[in-house]
C-alpha positions as CSV (number, residue, x, y, z in Angstrom):
1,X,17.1,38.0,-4.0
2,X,15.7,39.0,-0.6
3,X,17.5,42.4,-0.9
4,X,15.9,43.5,-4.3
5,X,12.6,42.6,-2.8
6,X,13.5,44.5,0.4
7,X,14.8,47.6,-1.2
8,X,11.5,47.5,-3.7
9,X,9.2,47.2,-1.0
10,X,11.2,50.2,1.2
11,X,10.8,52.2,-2.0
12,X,7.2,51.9,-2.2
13,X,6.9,53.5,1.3
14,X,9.8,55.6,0.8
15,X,8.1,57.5,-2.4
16,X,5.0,58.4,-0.7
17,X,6.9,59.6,2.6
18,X,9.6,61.5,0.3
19,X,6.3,63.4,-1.1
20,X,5.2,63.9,2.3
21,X,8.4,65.8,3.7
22,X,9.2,67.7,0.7
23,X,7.1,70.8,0.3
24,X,6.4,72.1,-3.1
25,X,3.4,71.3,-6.0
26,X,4.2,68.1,-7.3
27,X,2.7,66.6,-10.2
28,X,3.6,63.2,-10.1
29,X,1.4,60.5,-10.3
30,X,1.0,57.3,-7.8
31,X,3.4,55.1,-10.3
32,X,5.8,58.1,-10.3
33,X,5.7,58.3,-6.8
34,X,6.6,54.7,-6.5
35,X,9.6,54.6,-9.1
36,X,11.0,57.8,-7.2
37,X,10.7,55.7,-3.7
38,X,12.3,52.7,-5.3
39,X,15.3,54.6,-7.0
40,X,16.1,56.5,-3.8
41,X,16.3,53.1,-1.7
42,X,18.1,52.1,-4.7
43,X,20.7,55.1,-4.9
44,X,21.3,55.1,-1.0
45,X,22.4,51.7,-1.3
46,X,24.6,51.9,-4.2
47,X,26.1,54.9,-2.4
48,X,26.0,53.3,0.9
49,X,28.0,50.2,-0.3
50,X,30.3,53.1,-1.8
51,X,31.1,54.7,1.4
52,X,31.4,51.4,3.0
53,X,28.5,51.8,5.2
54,X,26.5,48.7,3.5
55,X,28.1,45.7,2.4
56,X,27.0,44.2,-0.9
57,X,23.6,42.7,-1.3
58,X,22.6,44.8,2.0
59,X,19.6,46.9,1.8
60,X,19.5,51.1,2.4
61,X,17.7,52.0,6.0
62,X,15.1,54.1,6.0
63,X,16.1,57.5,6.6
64,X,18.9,57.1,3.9
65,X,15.9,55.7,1.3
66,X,14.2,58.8,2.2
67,X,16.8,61.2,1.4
68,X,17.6,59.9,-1.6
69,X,14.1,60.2,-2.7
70,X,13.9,63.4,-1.9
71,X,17.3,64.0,-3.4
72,X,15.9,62.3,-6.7
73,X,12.6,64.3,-6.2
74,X,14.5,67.9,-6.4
75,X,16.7,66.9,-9.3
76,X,13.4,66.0,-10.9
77,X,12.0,69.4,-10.5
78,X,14.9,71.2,-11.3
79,X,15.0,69.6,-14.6
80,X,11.0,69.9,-14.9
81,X,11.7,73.7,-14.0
82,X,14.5,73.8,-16.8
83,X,12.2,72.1,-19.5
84,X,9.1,74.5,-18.7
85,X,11.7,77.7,-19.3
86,X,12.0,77.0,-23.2
């Protein structure tokens, strides 16, 4: 239970620093912003407990929250990118 809450509230940081780092016009709202954060904590852990650098139930750190966001923000624009070409 303590690690949900953990990764949600490293998420909500996560987003806005992910927006900060990553150069480019996004259009994303606060909420956005937020989700992004909180599924990049949420994919560094699930890939973390992959590669065996996380056990189970363990929280992501912060720097691999924050690449994932950003990871998750760059797929988001390349498919935004793709969408606005049709």
């Amino acid at each position: 239970m303590f690690s949900l809450l953990g990764t949600l509230i490293v998420g909500l940081i996560v987003g806005l620093i992910a927006r900060a780092i990553k150069p480019g016009d996004d259009s994303l709202g606060w909420i956005m912003t937020i989700l992004l954060g909180i599924a990049g904590a949420f994919l560094a852990s699930y890939i973390g407990v992959a590669m065996g650098w996380y056990q189970q139930g363990d929280a992501a750190g912060w720097i691999a929250s924050i690449v994932g966001a950003i990871v998750l923000l760059v797929i988001y624009q390349f498919v935004r990118s793709k969408t606005a070409d049709r």
